[in-house]
C-alpha positions as CSV (number, residue, x, y, z in Angstrom):
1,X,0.0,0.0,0.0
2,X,1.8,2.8,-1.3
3,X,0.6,6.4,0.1
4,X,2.8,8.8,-2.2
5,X,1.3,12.0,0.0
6,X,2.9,10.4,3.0
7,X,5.8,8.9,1.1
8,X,4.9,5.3,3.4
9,X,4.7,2.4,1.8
10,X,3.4,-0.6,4.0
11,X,3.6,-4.2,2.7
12,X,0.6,-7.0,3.8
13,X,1.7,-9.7,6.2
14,X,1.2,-12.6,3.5
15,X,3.5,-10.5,1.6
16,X,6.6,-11.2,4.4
17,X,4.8,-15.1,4.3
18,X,5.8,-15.5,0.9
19,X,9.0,-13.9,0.8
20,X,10.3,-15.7,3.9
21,X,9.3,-19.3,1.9
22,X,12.0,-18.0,-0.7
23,X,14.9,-16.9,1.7
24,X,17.8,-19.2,1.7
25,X,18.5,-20.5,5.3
26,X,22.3,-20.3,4.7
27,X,24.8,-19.5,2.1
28,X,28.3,-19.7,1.0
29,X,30.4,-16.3,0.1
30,X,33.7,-17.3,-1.5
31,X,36.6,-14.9,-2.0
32,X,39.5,-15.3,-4.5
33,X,40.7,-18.2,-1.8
34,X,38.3,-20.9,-2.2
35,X,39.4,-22.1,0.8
36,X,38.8,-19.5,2.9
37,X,34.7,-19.9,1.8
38,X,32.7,-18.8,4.4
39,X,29.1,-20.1,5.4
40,X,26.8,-17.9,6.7
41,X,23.6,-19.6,8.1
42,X,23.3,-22.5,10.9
43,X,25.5,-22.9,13.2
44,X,28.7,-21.3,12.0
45,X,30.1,-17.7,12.8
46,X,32.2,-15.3,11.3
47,X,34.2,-12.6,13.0
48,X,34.4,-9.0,10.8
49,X,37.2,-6.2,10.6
50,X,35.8,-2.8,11.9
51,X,34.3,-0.6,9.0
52,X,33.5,2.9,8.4
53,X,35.0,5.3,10.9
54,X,36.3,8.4,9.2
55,X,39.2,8.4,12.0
56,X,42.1,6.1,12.8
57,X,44.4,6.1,15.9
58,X,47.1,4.3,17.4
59,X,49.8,5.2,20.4
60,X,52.9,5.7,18.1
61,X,51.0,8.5,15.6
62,X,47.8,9.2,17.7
63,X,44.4,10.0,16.4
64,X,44.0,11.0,12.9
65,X,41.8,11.8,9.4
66,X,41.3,8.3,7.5
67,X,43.7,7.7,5.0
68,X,44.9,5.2,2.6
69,X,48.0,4.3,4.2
70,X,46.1,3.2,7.3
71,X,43.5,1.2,5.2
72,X,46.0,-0.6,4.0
73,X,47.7,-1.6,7.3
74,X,43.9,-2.8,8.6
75,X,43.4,-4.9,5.7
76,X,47.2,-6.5,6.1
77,X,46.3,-7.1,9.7
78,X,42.8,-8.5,8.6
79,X,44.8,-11.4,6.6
80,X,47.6,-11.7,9.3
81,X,45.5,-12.9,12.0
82,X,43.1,-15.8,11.8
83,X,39.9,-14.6,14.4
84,X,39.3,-12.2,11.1
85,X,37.3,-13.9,8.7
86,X,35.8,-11.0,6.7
87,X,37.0,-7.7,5.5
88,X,33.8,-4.8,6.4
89,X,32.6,-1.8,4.2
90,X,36.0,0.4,4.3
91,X,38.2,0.0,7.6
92,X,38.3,3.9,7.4
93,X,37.6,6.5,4.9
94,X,40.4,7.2,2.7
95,X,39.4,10.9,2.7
96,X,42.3,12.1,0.8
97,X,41.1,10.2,-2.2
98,X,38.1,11.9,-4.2
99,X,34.5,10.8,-2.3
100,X,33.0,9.4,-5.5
101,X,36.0,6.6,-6.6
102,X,37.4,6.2,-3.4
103,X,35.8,2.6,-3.2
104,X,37.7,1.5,-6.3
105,X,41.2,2.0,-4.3
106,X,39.6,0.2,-0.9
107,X,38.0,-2.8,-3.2
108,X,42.0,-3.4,-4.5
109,X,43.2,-3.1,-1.4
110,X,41.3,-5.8,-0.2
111,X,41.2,-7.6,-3.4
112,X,45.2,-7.4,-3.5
113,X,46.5,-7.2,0.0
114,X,44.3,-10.0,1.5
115,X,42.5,-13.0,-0.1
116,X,39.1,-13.0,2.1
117,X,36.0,-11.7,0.9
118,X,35.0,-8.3,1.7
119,X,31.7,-5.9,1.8
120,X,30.9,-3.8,-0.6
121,X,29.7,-0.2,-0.9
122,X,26.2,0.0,-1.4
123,X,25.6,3.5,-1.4
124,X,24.1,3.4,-5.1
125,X,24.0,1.0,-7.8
126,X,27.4,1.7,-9.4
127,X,29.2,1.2,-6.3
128,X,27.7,-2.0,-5.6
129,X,28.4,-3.4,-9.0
130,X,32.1,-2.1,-9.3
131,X,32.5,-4.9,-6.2
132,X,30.5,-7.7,-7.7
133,X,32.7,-7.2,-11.2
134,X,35.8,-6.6,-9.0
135,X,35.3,-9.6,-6.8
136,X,34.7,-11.5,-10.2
137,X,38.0,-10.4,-12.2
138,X,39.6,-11.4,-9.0
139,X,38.5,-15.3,-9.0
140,X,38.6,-15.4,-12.9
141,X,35.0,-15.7,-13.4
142,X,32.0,-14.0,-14.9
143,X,29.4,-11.9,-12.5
144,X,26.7,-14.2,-14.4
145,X,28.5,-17.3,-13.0
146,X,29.4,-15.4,-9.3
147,X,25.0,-15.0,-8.7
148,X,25.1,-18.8,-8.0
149,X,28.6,-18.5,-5.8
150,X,28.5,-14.9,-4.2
151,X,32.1,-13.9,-3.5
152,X,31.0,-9.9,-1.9
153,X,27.8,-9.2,0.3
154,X,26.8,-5.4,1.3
155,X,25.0,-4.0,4.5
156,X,22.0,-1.6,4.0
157,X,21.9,0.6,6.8
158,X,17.9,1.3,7.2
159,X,17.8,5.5,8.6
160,X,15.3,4.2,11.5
161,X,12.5,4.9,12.3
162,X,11.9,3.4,9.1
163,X,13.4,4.7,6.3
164,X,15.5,3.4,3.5
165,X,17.1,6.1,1.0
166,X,17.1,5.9,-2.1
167,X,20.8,4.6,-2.8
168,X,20.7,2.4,-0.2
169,X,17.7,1.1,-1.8
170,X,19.3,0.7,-5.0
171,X,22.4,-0.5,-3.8
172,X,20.3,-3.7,-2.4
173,X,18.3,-3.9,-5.8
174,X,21.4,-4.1,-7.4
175,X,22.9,-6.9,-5.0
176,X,19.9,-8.4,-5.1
177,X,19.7,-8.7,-9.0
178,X,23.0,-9.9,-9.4
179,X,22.3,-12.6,-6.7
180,X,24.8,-10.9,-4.0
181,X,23.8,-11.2,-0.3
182,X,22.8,-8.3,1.7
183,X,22.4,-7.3,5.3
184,X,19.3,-5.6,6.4
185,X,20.5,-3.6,9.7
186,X,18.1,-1.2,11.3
187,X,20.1,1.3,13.5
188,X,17.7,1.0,16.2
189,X,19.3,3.2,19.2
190,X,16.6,3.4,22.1
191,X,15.5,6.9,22.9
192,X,16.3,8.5,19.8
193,X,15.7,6.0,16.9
194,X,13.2,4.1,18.6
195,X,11.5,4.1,21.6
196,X,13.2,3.7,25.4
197,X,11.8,0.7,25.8
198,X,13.5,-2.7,24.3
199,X,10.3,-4.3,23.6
200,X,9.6,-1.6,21.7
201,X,12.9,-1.3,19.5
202,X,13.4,-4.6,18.8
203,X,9.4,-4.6,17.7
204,X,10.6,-1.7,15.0
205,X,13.9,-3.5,14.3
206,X,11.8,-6.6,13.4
207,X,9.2,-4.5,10.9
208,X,12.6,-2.4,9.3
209,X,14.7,-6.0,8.7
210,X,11.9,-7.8,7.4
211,X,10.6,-5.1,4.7
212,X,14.3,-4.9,3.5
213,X,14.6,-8.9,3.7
214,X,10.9,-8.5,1.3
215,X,12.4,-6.2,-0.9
216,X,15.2,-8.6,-1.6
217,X,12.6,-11.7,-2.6
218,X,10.8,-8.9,-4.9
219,X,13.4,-8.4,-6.7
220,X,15.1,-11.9,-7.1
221,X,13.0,-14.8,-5.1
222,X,16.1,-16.6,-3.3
223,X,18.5,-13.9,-3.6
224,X,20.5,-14.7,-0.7
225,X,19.6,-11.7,2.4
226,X,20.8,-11.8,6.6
227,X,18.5,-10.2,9.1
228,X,20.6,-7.6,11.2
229,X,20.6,-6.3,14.4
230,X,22.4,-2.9,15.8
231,X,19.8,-2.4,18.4
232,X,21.7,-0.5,21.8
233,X,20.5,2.6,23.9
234,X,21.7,6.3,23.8
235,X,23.1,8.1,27.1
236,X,19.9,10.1,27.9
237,X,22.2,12.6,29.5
238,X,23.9,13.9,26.6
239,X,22.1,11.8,23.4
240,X,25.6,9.9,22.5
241,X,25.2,6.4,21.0
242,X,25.9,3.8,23.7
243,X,27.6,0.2,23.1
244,X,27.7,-3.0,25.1
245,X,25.2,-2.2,27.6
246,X,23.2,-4.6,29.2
247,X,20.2,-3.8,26.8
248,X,22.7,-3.8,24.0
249,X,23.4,-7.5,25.5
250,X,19.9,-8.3,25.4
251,X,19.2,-7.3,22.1
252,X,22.0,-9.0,21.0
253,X,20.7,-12.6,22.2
254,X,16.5,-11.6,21.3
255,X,17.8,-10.6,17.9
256,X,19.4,-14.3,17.0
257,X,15.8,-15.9,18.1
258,X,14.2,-13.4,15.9
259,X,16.0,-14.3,13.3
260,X,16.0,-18.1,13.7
261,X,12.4,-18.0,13.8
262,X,12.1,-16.3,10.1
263,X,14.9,-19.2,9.4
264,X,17.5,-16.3,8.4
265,X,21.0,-16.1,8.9
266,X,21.9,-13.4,11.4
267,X,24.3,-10.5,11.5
268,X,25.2,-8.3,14.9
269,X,27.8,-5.9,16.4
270,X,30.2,-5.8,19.2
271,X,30.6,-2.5,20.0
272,X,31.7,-0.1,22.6
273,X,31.2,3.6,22.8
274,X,35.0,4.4,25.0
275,X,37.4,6.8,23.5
276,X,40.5,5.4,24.3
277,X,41.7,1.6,24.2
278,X,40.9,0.9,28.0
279,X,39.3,-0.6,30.6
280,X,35.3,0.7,29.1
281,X,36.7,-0.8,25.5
282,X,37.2,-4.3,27.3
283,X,34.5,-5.0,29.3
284,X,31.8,-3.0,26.5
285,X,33.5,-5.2,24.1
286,X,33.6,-8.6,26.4
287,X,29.5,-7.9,27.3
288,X,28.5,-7.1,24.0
289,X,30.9,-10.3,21.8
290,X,29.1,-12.2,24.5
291,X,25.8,-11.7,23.4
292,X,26.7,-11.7,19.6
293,X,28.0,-15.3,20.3
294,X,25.2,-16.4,22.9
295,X,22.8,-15.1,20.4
296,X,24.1,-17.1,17.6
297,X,24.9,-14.5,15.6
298,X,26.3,-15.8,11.7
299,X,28.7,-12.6,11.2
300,X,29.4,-10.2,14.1
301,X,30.1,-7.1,12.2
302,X,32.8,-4.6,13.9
303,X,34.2,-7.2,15.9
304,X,38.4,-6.1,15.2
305,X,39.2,-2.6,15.9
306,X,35.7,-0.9,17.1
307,X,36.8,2.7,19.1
308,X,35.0,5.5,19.7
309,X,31.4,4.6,18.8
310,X,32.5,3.9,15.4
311,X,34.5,7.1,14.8
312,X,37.7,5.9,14.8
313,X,39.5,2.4,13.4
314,X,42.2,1.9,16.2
315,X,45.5,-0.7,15.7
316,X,45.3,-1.6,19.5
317,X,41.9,-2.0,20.0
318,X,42.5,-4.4,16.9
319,X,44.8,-6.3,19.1
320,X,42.5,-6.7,22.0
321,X,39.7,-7.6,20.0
322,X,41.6,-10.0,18.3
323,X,42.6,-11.7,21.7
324,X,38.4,-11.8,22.5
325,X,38.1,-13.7,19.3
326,X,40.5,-16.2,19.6
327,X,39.0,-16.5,23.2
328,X,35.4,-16.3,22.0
329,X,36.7,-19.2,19.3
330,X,38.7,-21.6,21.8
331,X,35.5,-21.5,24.1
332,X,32.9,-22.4,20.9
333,X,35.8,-25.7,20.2
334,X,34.1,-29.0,21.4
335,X,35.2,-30.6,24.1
336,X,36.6,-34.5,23.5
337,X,35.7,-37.0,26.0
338,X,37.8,-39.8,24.3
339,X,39.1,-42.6,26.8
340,X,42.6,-40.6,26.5
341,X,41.1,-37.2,27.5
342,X,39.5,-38.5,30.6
343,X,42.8,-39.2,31.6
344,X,41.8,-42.0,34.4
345,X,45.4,-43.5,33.7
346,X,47.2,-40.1,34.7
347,X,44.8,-39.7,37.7
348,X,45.8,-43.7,38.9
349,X,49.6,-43.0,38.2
350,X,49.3,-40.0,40.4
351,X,50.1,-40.6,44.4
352,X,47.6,-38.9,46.6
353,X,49.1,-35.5,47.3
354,X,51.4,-35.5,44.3
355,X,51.3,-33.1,41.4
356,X,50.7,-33.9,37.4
357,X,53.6,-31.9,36.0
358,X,55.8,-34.7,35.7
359,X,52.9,-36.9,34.3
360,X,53.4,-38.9,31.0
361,X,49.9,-37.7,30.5
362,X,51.3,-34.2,30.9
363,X,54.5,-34.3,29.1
364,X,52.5,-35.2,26.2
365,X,50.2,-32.1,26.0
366,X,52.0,-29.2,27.7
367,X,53.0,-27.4,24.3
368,X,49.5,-27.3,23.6
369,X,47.2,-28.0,26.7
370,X,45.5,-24.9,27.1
371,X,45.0,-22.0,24.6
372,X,48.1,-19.7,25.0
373,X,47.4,-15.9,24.7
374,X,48.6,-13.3,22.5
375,X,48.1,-10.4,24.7
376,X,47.8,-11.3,28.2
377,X,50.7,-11.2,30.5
378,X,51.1,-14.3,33.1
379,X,54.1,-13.6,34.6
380,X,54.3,-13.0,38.1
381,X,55.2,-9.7,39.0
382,X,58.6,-9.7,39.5
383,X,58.9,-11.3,36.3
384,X,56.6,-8.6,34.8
385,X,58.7,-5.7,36.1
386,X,61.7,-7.3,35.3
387,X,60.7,-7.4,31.9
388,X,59.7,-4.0,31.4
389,X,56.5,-3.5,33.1
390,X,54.4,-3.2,30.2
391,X,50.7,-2.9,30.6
392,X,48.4,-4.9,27.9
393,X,48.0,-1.4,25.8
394,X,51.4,-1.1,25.3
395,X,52.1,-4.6,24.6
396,X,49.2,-4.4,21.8
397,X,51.4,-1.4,20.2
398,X,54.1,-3.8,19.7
399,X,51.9,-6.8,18.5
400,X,50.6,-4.5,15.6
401,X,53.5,-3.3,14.7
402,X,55.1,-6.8,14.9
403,X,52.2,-8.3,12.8
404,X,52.9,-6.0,10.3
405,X,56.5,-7.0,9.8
406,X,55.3,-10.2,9.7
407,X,52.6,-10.2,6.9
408,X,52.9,-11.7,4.0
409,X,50.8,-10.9,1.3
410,X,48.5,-13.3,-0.3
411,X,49.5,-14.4,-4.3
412,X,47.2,-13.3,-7.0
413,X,47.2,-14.8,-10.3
414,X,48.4,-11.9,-12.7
């Protein structure tokens, strides 16, 4: 029902019926490295590299206009370490490159300088196709063939309350056409988006996804589509977004049952809102990857490098975030109860009161017993202060900097 005067357009409820009949539970996005195919549906969950802040920052050069030097650091870091499975919509603005072919330079930085697959500009048709043609001269295939084996996927951002613009709109058409996933992502922030009340946001964040996830089926039945979630509350002090709160948490977790209901893959956020790589940045982070991962969620968007409420790209909050993955990744690993796990032989060959370090069982695992940290410290202190005293943020400057003299990058076929 389309009322021009009011520039509304409200769809039937057998309309969502239908579409949901023709949404794809899961799907595969392949990059240029078939082996690095992602699946994004069921069970399985991908962890993204921050994207969009028009500001990066780091301890040695401090905090800084996006640039193109800086993109291509993230996207070297993206491929270095392996809790990054997916490259997001521009790390950070390259803003000394012209606004309108900006995205060509970040699309070869990522098609070049890493071999995972990557998100897409949708702002616009033209933006969104430059990727899929991109992503297809990069595998060696034709777009026609890449609509049954997407290799790029998009977000569209809906301007809640409930509004999609027009190039956001015809970015998803185009994606949509050319059988390219998108990811329908209300930004629902409570009290100024959307109600105070959580009920009430993730209500409007349910009727925003699904009329995007609609739009897709219109276009191309089966075109492959994620519901998305970026529900979270404002400081109703000052109006500033807020980031893993408790209601972000919640949301989080309601938003993966909302989308397993409609049978849809599912995309969130682990976000924070602190300026500086600190104590706020962890635990933000820690609540809000928890309910990403408790929730389910197929692709946590943001989940490397997240500062400032999404203003600024940071190297060390990289390196902490990274450190949560791998955590977050280590906890999701089944645990094996095999007869030599359970150990009963090591527990008989122990005398009461003795200790395990000398154990056969022991010498057998010790190199790779537990999972062995990349940023945390577990010296005592004197062996801390011996060494230097470092806290964890400067011990992240070094581990960027480290990584970066250790990336390789990925072959491409001439």
């Amino acid at each position: 029902i389309v009322d021009r005067a009011a520039q509304t357009i409200r769809i039937d409820e057998s309309l969502v019926a239908e579409a949901l009949k023709t949404v794809p539970s899961s799907f595969t996005l392949t990059s240029r490295n078939a082996a690095k195919r992602l699946t994004m549906g069921g069970r399985h969950v991908a962890f993204g590299l921050v994207a969009g802040p028009p500001n990066v920052h780091d301890c040695v050069n401090g905090r800084r206009p996006g640039n193109m030097t800086d993109y291509e650091n993230f996207i070297r870091l993206a491929h270095h370490f392996n809790a990054i499975h997916i490259i997001g919509n521009q790390v950070t603005a390259p803003q000394e490159l012209p606004a309108n072919n900006r995205h060509l330079d970040t699309y070869r930085a990522n098609l070049t300088l890493s071999d995972l697959a990557f998100h897409c500009t949708a702002i616009g048709r033209g933006r969104a196709m430059d990727g899929i043609n991109m992503m297809a001269i990069a595998r060696g295939i034709t777009p026609e063939a890449m609509a049954a084996d997407p290799g790029v996927i998009t977000i569209i951002s809906v301007n809640s309350p409930r509004l999609f613009d027009d190039a956001m709109a015809e970015g998803l058409i185009a994606m949509a056409e050319h059988g390219q996933p998108v990811t329908i992502t209300p930004f629902t922030l409570m009290g100024a988006m959307t109600p105070v009340t959580l009920p009430a946001a993730l209500a409007q964040q349910n009727a925003e996804a699904l009329f995007g996830v609609v739009l897709t089926q219109l276009v191309k039945p089966g075109a492959p589509v994620m519901y998305g979630a970026f529900t979270s509350n404002v400081d109703m002090r000052s109006g500033a977004p807020a980031f893993g709160t408790p209601e972000n948490t919640k949301a989080n977790v309601i938003s993966g049952q909302l989308a397993r209901r409609y049978r849809l893959p599912y995309r969130t956020s682990n976000a924070n809102a602190s300026n500086a790589v600190d104590l706020q940045a962890a635990y933000e982070t820690g609540m809000a990857t928890w309910g990403a991962v408790m929730g389910g969620a197929n692709m946590v968007y943001h989940a490397a490098g997240w500062l400032e409420g999404g203003l600024t790209a940071s190297y060390e909050k990289l390196i902490l975030d990274v450190e949560i993955l791998q955590n977050m990744m280590e906890i999701l690993r089944p645990i094996d109860f095999s007869e030599d796990e359970l150990g009963f032989e090591a527990i008989r060959s122990v005398p009461t009161g003795g200790h395990f370090f000398g154990a056969e069982h022991t010498l057998a695992r010790y190199e790779s017993a537990f999972y062995r940290p990349m940023l945390s410290d577990w010296t005592n202190y004197g062996g801390w202060e011996a060494a230097g005293a470092k806290d964890a943020l400067t011990r992240a400057t070094g581990l960027w900097q480290q990584a970066l003299r250790d990336y390789e990058e990925p072959a491409l076929d001439p």
